[in-house]
One Martini backbone bead per residue (centre of mass of N, CA, C, O) as a GRO file, in nm:
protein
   41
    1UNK     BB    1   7.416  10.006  11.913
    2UNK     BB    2   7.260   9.951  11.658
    3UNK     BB    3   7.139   9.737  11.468
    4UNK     BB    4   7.200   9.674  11.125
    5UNK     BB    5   6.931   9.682  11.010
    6UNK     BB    6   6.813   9.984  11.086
    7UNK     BB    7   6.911  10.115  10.839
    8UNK     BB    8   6.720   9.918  10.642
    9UNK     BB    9   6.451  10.041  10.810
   10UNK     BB   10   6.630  10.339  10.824
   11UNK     BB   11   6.748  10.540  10.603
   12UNK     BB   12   6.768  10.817  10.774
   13UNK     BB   13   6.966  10.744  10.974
   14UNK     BB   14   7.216  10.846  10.800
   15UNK     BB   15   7.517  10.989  10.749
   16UNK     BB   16   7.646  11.266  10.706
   17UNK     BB   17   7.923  11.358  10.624
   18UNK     BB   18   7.923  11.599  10.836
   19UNK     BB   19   7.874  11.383  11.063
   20UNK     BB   20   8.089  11.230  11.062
   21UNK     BB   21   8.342  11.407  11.083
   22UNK     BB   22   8.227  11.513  11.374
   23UNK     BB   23   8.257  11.221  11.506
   24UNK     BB   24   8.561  11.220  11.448
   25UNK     BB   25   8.613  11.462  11.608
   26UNK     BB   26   8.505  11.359  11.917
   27UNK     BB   27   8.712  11.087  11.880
   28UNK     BB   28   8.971  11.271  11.886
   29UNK     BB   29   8.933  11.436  12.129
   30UNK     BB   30   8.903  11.232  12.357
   31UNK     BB   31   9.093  10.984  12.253
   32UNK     BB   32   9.244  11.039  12.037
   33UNK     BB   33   9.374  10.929  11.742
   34UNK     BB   34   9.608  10.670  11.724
   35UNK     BB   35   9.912  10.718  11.682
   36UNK     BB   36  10.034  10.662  11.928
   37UNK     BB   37  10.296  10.422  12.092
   38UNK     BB   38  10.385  10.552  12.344
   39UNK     BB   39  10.135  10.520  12.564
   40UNK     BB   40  10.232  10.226  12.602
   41UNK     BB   41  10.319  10.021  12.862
   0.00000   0.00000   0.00000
């Protein structure tokens, strides 16, 4: 992960709603939700 400082000298590294959601949609699909607590040993 880019230093925090970087989107303040890079502002257009910043994402768009749809890529955000997109990102969200990926470590859903990958990781689930995390809404279950019943997976925990």
């Amino acid at each position: 992960m880019p230093p925090w400082y970087y989107s303040v000298l890079h502002p257009d590294a910043r994402l768009s709603d749809q890529e955000k959601q997109e990102l969200i949609d990926g470590f859903r699909a990958t990781f689930g939700t995390g809404s279950s607590k019943s997976d925990a040993p």
